[in-house]
C-alpha positions in Angstrom: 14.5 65.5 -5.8 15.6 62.9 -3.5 15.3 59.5 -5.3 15.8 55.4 -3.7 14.8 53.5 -6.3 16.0 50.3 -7.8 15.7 49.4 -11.0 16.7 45.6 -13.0 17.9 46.0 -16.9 15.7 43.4 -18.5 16.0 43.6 -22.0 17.5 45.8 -24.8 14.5 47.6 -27.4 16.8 49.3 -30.2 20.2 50.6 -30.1 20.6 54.5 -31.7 22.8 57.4 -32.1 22.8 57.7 -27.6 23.0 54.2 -26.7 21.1 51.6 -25.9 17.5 51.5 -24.9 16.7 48.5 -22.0 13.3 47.7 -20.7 13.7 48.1 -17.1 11.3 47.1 -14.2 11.0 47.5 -10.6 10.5 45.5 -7.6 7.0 46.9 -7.3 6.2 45.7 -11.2 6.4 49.0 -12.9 8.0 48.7 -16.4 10.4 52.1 -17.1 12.9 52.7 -20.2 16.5 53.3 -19.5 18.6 54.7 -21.8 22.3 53.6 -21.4 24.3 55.9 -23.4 27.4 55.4 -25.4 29.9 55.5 -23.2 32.4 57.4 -25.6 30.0 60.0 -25.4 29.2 60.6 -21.7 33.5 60.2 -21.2 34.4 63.8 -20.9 33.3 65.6 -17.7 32.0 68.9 -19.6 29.8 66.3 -21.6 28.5 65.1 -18.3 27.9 68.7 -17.4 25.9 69.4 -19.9 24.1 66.5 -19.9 23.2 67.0 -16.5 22.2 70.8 -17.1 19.7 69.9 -20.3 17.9 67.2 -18.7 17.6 69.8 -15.5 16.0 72.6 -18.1 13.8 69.9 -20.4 12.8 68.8 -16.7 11.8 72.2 -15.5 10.6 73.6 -18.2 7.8 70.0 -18.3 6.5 70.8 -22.0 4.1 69.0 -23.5 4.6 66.1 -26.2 7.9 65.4 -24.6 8.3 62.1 -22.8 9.6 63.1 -19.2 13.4 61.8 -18.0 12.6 61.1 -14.6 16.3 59.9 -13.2 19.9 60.3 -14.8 22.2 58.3 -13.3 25.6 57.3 -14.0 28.9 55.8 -12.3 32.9 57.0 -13.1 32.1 55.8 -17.3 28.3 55.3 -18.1 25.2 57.2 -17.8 21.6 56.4 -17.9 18.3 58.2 -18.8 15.5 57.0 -16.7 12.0 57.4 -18.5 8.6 57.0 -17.1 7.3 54.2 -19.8 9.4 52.3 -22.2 9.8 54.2 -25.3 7.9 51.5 -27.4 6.4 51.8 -30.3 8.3 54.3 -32.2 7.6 56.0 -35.9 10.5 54.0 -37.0 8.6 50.9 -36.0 5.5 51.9 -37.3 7.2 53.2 -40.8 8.8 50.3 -41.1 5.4 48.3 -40.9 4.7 49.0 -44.4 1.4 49.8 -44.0 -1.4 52.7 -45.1 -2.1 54.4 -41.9 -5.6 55.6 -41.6 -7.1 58.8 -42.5 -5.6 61.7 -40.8 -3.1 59.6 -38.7 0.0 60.8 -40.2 -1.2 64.5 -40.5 -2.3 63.7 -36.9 1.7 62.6 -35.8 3.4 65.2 -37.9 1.5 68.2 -36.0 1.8 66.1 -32.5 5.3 66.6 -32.9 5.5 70.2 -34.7 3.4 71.3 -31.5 6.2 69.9 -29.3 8.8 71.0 -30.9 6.8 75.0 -30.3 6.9 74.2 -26.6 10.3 73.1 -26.6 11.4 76.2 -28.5 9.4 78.5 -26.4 11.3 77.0 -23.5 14.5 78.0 -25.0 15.1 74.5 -25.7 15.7 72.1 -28.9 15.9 68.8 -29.7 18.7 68.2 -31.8 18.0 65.0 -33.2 14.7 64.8 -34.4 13.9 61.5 -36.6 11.5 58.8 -36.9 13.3 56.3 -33.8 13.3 59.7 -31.6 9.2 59.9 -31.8 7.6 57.8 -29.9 3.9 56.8 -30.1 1.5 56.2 -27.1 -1.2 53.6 -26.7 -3.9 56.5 -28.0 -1.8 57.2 -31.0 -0.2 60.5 -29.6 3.4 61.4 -30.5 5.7 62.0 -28.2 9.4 63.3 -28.4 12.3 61.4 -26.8 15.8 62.4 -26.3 15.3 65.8 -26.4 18.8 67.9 -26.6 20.7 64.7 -25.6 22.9 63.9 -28.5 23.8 67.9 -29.2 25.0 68.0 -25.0 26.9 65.1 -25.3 28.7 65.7 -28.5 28.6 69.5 -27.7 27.2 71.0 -30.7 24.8 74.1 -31.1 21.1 73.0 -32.2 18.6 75.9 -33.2 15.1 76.1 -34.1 16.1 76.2 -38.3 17.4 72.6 -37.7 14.4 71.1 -36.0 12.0 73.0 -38.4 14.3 70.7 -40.9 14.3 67.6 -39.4 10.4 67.8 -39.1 10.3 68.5 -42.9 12.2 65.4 -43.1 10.1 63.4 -41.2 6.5 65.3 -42.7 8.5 63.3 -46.0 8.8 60.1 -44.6 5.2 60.0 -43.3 3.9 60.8 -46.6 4.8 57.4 -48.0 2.6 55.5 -45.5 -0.5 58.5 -45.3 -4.1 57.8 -46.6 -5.4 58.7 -50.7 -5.1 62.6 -50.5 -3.1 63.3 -47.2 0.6 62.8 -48.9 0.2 65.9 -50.8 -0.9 68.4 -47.7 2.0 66.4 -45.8 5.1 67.4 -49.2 3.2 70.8 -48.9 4.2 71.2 -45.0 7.5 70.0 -45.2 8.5 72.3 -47.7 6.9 75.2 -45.4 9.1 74.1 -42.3 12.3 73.7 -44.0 11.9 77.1 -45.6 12.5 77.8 -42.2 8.9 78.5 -40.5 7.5 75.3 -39.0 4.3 77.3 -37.1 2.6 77.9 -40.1 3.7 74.6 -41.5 2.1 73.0 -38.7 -1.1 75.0 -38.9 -1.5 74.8 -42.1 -1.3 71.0 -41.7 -3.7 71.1 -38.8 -6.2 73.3 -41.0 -5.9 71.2 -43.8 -6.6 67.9 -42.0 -9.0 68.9 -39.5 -11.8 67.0 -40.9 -9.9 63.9 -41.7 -11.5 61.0 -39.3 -8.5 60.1 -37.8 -6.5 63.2 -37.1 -7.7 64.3 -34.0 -9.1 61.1 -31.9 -6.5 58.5 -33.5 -8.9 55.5 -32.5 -7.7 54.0 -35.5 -4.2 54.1 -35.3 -4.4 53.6 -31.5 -6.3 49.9 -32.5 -3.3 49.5 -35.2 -0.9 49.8 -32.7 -0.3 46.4 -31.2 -0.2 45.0 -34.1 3.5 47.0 -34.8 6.5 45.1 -34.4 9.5 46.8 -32.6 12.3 46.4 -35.2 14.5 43.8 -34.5 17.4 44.1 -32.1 20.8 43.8 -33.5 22.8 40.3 -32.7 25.3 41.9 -31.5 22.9 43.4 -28.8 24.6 44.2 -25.2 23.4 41.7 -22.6 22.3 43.2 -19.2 25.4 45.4 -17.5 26.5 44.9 -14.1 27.6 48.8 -13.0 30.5 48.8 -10.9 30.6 51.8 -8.9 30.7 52.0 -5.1 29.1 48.8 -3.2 28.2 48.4 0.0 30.1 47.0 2.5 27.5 44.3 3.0 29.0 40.9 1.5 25.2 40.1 0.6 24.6 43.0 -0.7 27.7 43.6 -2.5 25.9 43.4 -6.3 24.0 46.8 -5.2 25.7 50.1 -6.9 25.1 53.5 -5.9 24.9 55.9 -8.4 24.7 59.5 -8.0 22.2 62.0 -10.0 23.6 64.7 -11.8 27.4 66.3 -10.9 27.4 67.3 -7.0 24.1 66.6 -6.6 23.3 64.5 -3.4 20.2 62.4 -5.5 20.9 58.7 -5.6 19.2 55.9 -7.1 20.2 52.0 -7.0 20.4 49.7 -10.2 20.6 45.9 -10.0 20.9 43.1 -12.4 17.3 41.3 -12.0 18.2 39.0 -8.7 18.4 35.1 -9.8 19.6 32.8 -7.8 21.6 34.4 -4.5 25.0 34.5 -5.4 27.9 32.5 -3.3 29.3 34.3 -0.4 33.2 34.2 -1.4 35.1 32.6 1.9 37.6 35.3 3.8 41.3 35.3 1.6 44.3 34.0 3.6 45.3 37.4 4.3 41.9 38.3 5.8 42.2 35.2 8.2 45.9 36.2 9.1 44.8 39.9 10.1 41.8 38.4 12.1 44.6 36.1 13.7 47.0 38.6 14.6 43.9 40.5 16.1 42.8 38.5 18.2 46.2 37.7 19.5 47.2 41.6 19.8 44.1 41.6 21.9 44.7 39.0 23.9 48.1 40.0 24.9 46.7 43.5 25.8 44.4 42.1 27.8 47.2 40.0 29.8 49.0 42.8 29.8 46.5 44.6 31.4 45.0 42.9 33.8 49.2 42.2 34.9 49.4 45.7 35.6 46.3 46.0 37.7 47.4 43.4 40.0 50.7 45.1 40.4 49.0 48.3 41.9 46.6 46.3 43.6 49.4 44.6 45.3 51.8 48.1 45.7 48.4 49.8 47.1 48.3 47.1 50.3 
């Protein structure tokens, strides 16, 4: 895929177990999420590689309930996850929200993300990390997973399908807390079904048991509760927007554009800017810049001289 985009880092959403998650826009006004990850973790070349190799698969494979990386790009230390729409709200956000979701909403999440998880592992694929600030939540109410198989190809660990079926269970748990009169028991039921190691018939016995809830299947409800969630605050110590050295142009005006290249030896390319401001100062040539010009122009010149000498000369010899 041959890419030419260019992207500004507005601002930062959260900061997890990757990196850091900016708000990123375009010059034709679309709004994107960029992940910047750790840079301690991107460091090694073999956890580039596999970086690069398990976004390729989650990208071919395109399963559903899994929110789509469309860019990764990175210079000689940083890498970046480029994501269609910025992965606001999350369950985190929502959990932390204190508040009773309607009927059938957190039934409706848990299965949204059990279902993904099946398509991922049908794929040959995991996830790795799977907790409430990896699950993020549309503007209809659907669930959808983030940051799938990123941490366990950076840090190169082996993920399976018995550690996702856990980490559902987990988050089945946490969901229960905030689930309507009724709906925390079927919820405790699942998640001891998925971490005993079979989350298909955790998630269908969820779905059956649900099913007639209100807001399970069309999430109106939750989708209307939505903008009223608050992202979690950002942490003071928030990184501002990066500049990304890497290689400029050779364009003085030009020279805050980086080039960044998509996945190893792969000839994709994308451009990130800070968000322009006022045009930055065109630095004057150095002393040694002026003297090389100098001495140019005089080497030149006395080629020239010496030149046109020697044409007379056999102009002269030739009569």
């Amino acid at each position: 895929m041959q890419t030419n985009s260019e992207l500004w880092l507005d601002r930062t959403l959260r900061i997890g177990a990757c990196g850091t998650w900016w708000v990123a826009g375009t010059p034709a006004g679309q709004t994107l999420g960029t992940l910047q990850l750790d840079p301690d973790l991107v460091a090694a070349p073999e956890a580039r590689d596999r970086l690069a190799a398990t976004v390729a698969a989650v990208r071919a494979a395109n399963p559903p309930g899994v929110l789509r990386t469309t860019e990764l790009v990175y210079d000689s230390r940083r890498a970046w996850l480029v994501v269609a729409t910025p992965p606001q709200p999350t369950l985190a956000d929502l959990l932390a929200a204190d508040r009773t979701l309607p009927a059938g909403a957190a039934a409706g999440i848990a299965v949204d993300v059990a279902e993904a998880l099946r398509s991922l592992h049908a794929a040959g694929l995991h996830h790795g990390d799977l907790t409430p600030e990896t699950v993020v939540l549309t503007g209809a109410g659907a669930a959808r997973l983030a940051e799938v198989g990123v941490l366990a190809a950076v840090r190169g660990v082996p993920v399976d399908i018995g550690a996702d079926a856990t980490a559902w269970g987990a988050l089945a748990r946490a969901l229960a807390p905030r689930a309507a009169d009724g709906e925390a028991s079927l919820l405790i039921e699942a998640a001891g079904i998925a971490e005993a190691g079979d989350l298909t018939a955790a998630a269908r016995r969820l779905a059956l048991a649900a099913a007639d809830l209100p807001d399970f299947a069309t999430r109106d409800a939750l989708a209307g509760l939505l903008p009223t969630i608050e992202p979690a605050a950002t942490p003071d110590a928030a990184p501002t927007a990066p500049t990304i050295p890497t290689q400029r142009t050779e364009s003085s005006v030009d020279g805050v554009t980086v080039r960044l290249r998509f996945g190893p030896g792969v000839p994709d390319a994308a451009l990130l800017n800070p968000r322009p401001t006022d045009p930055a100062p065109v630095a004057p040539p150095s002393r040694a810049r002026r003297t090389r010009r100098v001495l140019a122009w005089l080497v030149a010149a006395v080629a020239a001289v010496a030149f046109a000498g020697g044409a007379a000369a056999w102009w002269l010899l030739l009569r």
